[in-house]
C-alpha positions in Angstrom: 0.0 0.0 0.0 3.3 2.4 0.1 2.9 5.4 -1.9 -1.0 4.1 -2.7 -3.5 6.7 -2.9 -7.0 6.9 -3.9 -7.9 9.4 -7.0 -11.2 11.1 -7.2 -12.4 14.0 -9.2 -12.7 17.0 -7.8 -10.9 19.1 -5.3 -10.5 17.8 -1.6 -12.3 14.5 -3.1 -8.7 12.8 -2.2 -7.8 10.5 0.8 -4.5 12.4 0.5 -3.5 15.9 -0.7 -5.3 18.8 0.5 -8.4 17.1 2.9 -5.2 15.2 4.6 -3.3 18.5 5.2 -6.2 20.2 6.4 -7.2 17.5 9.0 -3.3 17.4 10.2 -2.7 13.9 8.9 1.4 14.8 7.7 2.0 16.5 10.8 1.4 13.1 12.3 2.7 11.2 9.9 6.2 13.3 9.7 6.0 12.2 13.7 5.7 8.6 13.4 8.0 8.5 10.2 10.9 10.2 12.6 10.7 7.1 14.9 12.1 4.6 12.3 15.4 3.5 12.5 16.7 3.7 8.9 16.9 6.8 6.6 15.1 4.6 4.1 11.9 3.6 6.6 11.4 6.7 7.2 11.2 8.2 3.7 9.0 4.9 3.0 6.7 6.3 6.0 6.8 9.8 4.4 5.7 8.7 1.8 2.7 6.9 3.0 -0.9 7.6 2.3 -3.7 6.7 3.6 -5.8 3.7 1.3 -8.8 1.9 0.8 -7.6 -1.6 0.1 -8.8 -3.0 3.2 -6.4 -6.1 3.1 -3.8 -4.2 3.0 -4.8 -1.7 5.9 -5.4 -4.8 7.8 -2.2 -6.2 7.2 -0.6 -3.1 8.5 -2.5 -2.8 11.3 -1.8 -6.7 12.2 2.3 -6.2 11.5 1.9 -2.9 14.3 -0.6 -4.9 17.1 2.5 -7.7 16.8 5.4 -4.8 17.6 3.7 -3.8 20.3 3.7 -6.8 22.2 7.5 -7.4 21.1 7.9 -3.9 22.4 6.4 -4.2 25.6 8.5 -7.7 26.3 12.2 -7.9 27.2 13.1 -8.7 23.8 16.3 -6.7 22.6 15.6 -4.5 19.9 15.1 -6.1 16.8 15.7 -3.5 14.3 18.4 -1.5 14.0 20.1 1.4 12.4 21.1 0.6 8.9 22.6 3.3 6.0 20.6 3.4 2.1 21.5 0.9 0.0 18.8 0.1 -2.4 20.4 2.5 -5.0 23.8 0.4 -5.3 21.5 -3.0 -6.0 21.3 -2.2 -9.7 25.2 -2.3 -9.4 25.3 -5.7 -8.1 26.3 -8.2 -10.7 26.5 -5.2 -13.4 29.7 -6.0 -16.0 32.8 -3.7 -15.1 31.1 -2.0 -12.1 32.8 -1.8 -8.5 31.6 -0.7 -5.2 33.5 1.8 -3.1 34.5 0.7 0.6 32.6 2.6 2.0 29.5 1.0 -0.2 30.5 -2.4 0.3 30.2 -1.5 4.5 26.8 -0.2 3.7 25.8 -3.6 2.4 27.7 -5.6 5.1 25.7 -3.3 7.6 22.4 -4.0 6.0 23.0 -7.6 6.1 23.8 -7.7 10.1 20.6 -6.1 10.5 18.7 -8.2 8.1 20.4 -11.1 10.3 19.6 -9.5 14.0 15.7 -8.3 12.8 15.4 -12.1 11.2 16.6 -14.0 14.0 15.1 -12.0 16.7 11.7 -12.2 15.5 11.5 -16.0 14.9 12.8 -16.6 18.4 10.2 -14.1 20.3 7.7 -16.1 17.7 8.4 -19.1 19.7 6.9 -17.8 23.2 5.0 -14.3 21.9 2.1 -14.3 19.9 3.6 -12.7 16.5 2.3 -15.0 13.6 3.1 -12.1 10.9 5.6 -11.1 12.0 7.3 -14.3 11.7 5.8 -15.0 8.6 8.1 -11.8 7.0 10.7 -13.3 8.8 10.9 -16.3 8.1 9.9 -15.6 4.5 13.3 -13.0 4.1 16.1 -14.7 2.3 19.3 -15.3 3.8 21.8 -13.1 3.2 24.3 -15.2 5.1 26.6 -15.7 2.0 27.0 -12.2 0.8 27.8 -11.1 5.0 30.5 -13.8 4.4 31.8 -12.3 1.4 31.7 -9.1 2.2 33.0 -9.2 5.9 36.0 -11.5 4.0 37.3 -8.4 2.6 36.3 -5.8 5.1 36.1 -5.8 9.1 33.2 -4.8 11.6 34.4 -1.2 11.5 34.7 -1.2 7.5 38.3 -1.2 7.3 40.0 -3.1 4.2 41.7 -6.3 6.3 44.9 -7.4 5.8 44.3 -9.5 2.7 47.2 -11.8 1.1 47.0 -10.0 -2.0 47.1 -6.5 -0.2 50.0 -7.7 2.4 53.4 -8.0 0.8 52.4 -3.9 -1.1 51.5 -3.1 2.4 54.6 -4.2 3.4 56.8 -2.2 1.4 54.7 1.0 1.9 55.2 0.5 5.7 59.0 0.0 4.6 59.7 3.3 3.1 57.3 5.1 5.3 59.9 4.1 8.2 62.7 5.0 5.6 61.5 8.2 5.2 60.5 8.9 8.3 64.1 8.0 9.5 65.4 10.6 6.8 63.2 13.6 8.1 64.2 12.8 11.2 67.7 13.2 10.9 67.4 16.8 9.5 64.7 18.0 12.1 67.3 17.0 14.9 70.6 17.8 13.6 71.7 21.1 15.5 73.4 22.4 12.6 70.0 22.4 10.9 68.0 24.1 13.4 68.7 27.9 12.6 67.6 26.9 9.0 64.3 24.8 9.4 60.7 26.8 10.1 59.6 23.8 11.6 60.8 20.7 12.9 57.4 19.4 11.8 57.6 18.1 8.3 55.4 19.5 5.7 52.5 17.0 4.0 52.6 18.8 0.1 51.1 16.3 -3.2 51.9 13.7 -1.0 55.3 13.9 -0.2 57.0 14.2 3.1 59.0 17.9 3.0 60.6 20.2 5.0 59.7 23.8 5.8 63.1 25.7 5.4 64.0 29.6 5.9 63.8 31.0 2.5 67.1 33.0 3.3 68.8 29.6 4.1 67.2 27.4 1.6 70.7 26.2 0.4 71.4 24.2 3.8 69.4 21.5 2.5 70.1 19.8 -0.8 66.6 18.9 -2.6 63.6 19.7 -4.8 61.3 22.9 -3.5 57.8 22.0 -4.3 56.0 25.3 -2.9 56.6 29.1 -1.5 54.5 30.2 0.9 52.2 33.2 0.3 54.7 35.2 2.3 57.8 33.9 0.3 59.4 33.5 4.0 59.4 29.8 3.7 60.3 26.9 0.9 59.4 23.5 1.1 62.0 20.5 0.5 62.2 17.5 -0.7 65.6 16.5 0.7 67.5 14.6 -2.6 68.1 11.2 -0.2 64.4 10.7 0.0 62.9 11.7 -3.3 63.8 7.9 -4.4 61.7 6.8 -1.6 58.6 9.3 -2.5 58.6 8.3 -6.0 58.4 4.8 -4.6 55.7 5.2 -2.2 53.8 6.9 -4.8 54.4 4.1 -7.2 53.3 1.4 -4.2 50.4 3.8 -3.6 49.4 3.7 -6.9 49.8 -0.4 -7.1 47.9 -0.4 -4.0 45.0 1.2 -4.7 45.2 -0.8 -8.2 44.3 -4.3 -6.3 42.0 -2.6 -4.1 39.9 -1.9 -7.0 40.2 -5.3 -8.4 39.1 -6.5 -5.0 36.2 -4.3 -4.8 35.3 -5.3 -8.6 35.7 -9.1 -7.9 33.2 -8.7 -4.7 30.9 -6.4 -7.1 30.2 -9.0 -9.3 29.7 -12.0 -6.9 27.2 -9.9 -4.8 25.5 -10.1 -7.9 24.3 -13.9 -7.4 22.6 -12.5 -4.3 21.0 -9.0 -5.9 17.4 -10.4 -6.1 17.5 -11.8 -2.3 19.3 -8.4 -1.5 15.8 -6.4 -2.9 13.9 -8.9 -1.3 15.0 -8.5 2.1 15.4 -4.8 2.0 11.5 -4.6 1.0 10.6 -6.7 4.0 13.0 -5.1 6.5 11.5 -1.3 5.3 8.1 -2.9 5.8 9.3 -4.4 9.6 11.1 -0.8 10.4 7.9 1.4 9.6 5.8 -0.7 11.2 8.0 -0.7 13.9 7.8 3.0 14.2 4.1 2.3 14.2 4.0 0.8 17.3 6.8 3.3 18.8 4.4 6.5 18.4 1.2 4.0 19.7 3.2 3.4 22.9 3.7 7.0 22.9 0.4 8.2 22.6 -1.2 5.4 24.8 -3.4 4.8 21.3 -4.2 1.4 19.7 -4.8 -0.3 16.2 -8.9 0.0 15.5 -10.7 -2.9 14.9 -12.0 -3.4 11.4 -15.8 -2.5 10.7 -18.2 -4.2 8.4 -20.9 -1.5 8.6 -23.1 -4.4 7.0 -23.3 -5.6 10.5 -21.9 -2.7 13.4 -22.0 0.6 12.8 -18.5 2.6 13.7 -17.3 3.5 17.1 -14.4 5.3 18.7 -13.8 5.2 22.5 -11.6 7.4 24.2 -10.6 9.4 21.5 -7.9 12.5 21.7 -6.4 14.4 18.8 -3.1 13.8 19.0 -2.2 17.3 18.4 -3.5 17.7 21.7 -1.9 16.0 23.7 -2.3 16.2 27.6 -4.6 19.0 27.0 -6.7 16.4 24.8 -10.3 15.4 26.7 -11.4 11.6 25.9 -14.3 11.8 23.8 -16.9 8.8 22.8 -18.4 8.7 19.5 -20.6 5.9 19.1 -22.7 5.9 16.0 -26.0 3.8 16.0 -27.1 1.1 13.3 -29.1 2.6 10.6 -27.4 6.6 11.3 -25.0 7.6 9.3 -25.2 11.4 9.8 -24.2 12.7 12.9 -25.3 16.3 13.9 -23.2 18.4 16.6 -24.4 21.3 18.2 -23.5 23.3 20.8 -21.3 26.7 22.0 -18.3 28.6 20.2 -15.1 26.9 22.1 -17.0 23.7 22.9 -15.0 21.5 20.4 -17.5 20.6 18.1 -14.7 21.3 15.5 -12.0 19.8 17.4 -14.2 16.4 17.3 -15.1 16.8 13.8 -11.5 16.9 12.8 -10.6 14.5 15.1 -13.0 11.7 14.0 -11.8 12.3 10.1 -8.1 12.2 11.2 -8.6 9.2 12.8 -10.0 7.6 9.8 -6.8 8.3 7.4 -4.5 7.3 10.1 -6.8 4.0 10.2 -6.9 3.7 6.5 -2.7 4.8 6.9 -2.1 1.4 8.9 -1.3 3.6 12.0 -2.8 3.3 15.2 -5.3 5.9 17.0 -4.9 7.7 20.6 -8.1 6.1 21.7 -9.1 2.9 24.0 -9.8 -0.7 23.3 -13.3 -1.0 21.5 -12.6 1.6 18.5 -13.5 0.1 15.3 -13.7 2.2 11.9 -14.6 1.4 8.4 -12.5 1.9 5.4 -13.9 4.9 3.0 -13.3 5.4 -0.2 -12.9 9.5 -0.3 -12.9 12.3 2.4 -14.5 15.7 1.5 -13.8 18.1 3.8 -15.7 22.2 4.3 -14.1 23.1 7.2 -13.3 26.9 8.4 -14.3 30.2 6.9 -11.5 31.3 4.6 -12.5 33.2 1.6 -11.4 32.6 -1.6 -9.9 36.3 -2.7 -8.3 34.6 -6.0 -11.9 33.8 -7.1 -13.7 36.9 -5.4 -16.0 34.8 -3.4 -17.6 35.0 0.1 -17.7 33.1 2.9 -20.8 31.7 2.0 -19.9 30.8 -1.9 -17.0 29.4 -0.8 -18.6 26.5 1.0 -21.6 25.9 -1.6 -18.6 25.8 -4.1 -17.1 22.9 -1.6 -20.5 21.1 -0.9 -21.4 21.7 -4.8 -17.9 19.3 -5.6 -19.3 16.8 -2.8 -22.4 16.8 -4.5 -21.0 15.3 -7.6 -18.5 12.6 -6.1 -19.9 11.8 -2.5 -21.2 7.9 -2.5 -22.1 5.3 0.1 -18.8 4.5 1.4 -17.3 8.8 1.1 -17.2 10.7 4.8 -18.5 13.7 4.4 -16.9 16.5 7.3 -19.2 19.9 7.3 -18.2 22.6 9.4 -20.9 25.1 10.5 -23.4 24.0 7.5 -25.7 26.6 6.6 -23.7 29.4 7.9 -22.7 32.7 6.4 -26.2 33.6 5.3 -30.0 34.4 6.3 -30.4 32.0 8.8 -33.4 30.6 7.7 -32.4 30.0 3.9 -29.4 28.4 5.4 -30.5 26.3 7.3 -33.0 25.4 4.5 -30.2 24.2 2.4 -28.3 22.4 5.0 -31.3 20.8 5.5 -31.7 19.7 1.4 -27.9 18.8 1.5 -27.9 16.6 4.3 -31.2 15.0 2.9 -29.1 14.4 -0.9 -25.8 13.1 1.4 -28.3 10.5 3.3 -29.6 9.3 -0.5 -26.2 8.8 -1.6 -25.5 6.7 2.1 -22.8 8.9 2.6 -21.2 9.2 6.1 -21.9 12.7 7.1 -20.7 14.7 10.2 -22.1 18.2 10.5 -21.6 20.7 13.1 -24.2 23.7 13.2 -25.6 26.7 15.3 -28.6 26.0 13.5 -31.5 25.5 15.4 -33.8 24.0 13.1 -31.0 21.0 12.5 -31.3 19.7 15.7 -35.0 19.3 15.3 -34.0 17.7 11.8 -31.6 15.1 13.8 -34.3 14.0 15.7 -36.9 13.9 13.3 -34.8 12.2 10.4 -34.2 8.2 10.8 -30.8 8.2 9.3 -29.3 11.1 11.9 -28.3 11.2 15.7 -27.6 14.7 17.4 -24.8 15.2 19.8 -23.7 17.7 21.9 -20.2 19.3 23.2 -21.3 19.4 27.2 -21.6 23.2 28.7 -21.2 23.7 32.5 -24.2 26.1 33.3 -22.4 27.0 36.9 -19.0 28.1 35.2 -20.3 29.2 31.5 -17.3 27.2 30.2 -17.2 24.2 27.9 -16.1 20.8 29.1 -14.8 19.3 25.8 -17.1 16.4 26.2 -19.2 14.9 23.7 -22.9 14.2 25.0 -24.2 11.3 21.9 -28.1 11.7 22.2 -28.9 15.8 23.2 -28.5 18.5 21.0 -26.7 21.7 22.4 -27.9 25.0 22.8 -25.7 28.4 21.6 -25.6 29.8 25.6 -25.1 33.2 23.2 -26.8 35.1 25.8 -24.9 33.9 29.1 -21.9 34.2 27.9 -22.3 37.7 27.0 -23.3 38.6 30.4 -20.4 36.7 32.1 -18.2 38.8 29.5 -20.1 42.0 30.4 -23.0 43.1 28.2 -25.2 45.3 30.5 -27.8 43.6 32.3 -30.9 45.7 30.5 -29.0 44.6 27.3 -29.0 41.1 28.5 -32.5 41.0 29.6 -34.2 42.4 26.3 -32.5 39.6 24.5 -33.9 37.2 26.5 -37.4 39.0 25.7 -36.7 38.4 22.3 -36.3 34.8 22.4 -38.4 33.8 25.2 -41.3 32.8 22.8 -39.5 31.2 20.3 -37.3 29.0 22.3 -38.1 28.7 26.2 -40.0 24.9 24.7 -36.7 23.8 23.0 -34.3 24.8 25.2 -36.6 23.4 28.2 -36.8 20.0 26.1 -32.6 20.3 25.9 -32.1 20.7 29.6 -34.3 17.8 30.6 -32.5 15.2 28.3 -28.8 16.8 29.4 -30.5 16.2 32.9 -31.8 12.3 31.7 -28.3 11.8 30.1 -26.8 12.6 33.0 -28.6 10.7 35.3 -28.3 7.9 32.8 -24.7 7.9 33.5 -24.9 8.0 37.0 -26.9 5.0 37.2 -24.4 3.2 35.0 -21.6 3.9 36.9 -23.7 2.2 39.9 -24.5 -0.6 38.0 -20.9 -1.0 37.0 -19.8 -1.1 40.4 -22.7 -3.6 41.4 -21.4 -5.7 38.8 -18.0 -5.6 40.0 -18.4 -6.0 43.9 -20.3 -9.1 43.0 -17.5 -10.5 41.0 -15.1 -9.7 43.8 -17.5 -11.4 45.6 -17.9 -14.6 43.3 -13.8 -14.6 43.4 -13.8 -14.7 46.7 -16.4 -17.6 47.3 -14.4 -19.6 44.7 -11.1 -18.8 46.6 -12.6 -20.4 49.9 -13.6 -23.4 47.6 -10.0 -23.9 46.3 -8.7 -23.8 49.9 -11.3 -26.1 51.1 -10.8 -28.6 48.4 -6.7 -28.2 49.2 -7.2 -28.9 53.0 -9.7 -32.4 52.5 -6.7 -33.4 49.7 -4.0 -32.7 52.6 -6.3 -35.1 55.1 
């Protein structure tokens, strides 16, 4: 699925591209991709995008549940740090090519790792629950041969060894190093010498081994001057009784480097029996490494791997859901859809996080369809969707000279041509921008065409006349971001069931609208709304009452297994003393 995406018409139609950068999907991506422990992993997870090939997904998903129980064993670490090598493969085997040294490490590197990832994994197999895991182990080709070869002609530490072919040059070159070594020495210490040197260091120039002499005294030493410094105050030498000995080195030098590049050529072109098995195991070992990372970032975030959907027989839920983004700061949320709904309607004050969730639900489905885990709890399960539209925010578009207003019914117009049964559809403060009433007429007709097509839609909306819609429409279920009356501040929790009212008016007179102000505002409304808002604050009070008497029940039902534990306990102890009689 690496580097997969899925087309569609239209702009933001994408599962990648601009809905993904809107909904912060890269920014978590360039996250998790920094966790892999090769260059190449993470460009592999860089390049990642989310797909709809729900095997695939799966597979993913499968591959990060399995590093996360080898992660949270004492297992040693099974992947390690290796440098790129796929681009020298197409050198392997190639007629007059050669790998440098420093190439030919690269390779011996990647094959140790290959070695540690494939080992490790087949023995944690044997007491750890990690069938695919294995499987890609198991199922990498031994590289075994080529190690040999290559560690033949190089150590651990990538250093050429001392190679019969290489030894008796190496020999000489150590020889006349020592020769004329000996030589420079002599000059630097003789006395007589002293008041004409610059240095009693010797000079590395082209190579050669020279002195720095006095220009004024340059005819104390007997040689060839190579170079003048820029002030013209010093010459360098090349004292006659070793020029012999520097043509000689250069000449071993030269020999040297000669059957080094034979060497290198000869090990070239046998690593080229293994080229195909070399491909092979790099796929699998980028594969193991970014799924790896995976796992890393879901240990980090305290998240998991969702469970796969079939909305043919549950309908989608997410349990404990924070945007990662977030972090600490992030408040669990619940989102539990119900069989037969598909449109979820969210209501409720500025600063509530109604967006927040929005954004957070679609996120959550490309880092599903992505094969990376969620921050949420045990229980999540999403479906895989074809396409994500996204009209979220209030940016105009100046290029095209549109309002706020035209720029969203220019979004929702694209939607309307490409949305189907398996698209999720995210709509940010639908209806706004406008007369409220013709808005809220056409959010009304566009969530009616999204629920023909079978779309999955979630709307947020300040629009009263939509939460009446998402109770009196079949397909829809209203939800609210929770308000604490007694504070006039949000508490970032979503409330599935109750629609949300604006709290407009209390909020301005906690942020200081005059009283008299406040008061014929309330006038205003007081006919319109007192039976909605009444019919809001008894089911916020039944929902909360609802969970109250769940939390008793769930402690009932855990005091009487406590209880049942116990009783059995006193059995087994019973049963223990009649078998000591």
């Amino acid at each position: 699925m690496e580097g997969k995406r899925i087309q569609h018409e239209g702009a933001q139609a994408n599962l990648s591209g601009e809905v993904a950068q809107e909904l912060d999907f890269y920014r978590i991506r360039s996250t998790i991709a920094s966790l892999a422990a090769s260059d190449e992993g993470k460009e592999l997870l860089l390049a990642r995008e989310p797909g709809s090939d729900e095997a695939q997904i799966e597979q993913l998903k499968a591959l990060g549940r399995e590093w996360s129980t080898y992660l949270h064993s004492v297992r040693p670490q099974a992947i390690l740090s290796f440098p790129p090598v796929r681009g020298l493969f197409p050198l392997l085997g190639k007629e007059g090519a050669q790998l440098e040294q420093d190439q030919i490490f690269a390779l011996g590197i990647f094959c140790s790792s290959q070695e540690k990832a494939r080992s490790s994994l087949t023995a944690a197999a044997e007491s750890l629950p990690l069938q695919e895991l294995a499987r890609l182990a198991a199922g990498m080709p031994s590289l075994a041969d080529a190690q040999r070869d290559i560690f033949s002609v190089i150590d651990s530490s990538g250093e050429v060894r001392d190679l019969p072919q290489l030894r008796a040059i190496r020999s000489k070159i150590a020889a006349l190093h020592k020769e004329i070594e000996s030589t420079i020495r002599r000059y630097t210490s003789d006395p007589q010498l002293s008041a004409a040197l610059q240095s009693t260091v010797p000079a590395y120039k082209a190579e050669r081994e020279l002195l720095a002499v006095r220009s004024d005294r340059r005819g104390a030493i007997h040689g060839i001057i190579h170079e003048v410094s820029a002030s013209g105050q010093t010459v360098y030498i090349e004292p006659d009784e070793i020029v012999r000995a520097n043509n000689e080195l250069i000449q071993l030098e030269f020999e040297f480097q000669s059957e080094l590049r034979k060497i290198f050529r000869e090990l070239t072109a046998r690593l080229g029996g293994h080229r195909e098995s070399f491909s092979e195991a790099h796929q699998t070992m980028l594969l193991l490494d970014a799924s790896c990372a995976a796992a890393q970032w879901q240990s980090q975030v305290r998240g998991i791997f969702a469970e796969r959907c079939d909305l043919a027989q549950e309908p989608p839920a997410i349990r404990g859901a924070r945007h990662p983004l977030l972090g600490d700061k992030a408040v669990p949320v619940d989102i539990c859809f119900m069989d037969g709904k598909k449109v979820l309607v969210i209501t409720g004050p500025n600063t509530g996080g109604k967006t927040v969730t929005l954004k957070t639900i679609a996120l959550f489905a490309l880092l599903n369809q992505a094969g990376f885990p969620v921050p949420a709890e045990e229980g999540t399960r999403l479906p895989v969707f074809s396409s994500v539209f996204a009209d979220i925010g209030d940016e105009q578009s100046i290029d095209e000279s549109l309002s706020t207003f035209s720029a969203h019914m220019k979004r929702i117009a694209q939607m309307a041509e490409h949305a189907d049964s398996r698209s999720l559809i995210l709509l940010d403060e639908l209806g706004s921008g406008t007369d409220p009433q013709e808005g809220g007429a056409i959010a009304m007709a566009v969530l009616d065409m999204l629920i023909a097509r079978g779309s999955f839609v979630i709307v947020t909306t300040h629009h009263g006349i939509l939460k009446n819609y998402g109770y009196t429409n079949r397909s829809c279920v209203n939800a609210s971001v929770e308000f604490d009356t007694g504070t006039l501040r949000p508490t970032y929790r979503l409330l599935m069931g109750v629609p949300g009212e604006s709290h407009a008016i209390d909020i301005a007179r906690r942020s200081g609208l005059p009283d008299n102000v406040v008061a014929k505002a309330r006038s205003y409304i007081a006919s319109e709304q007192a039976d909605v808002s009444s019919l809001i604050k008894g089911l916020t009070a039944k929902h909360m009452e609802l969970d109250a008497l769940m939390q008793q029940e769930t402690s009932r039902a855990a005091e009487l297994e406590a209880k049942e534990l116990r009783l059995h306990e006193r059995e087994i102890r019973a049963k223990e003393k009649e078998i000591e009689l």
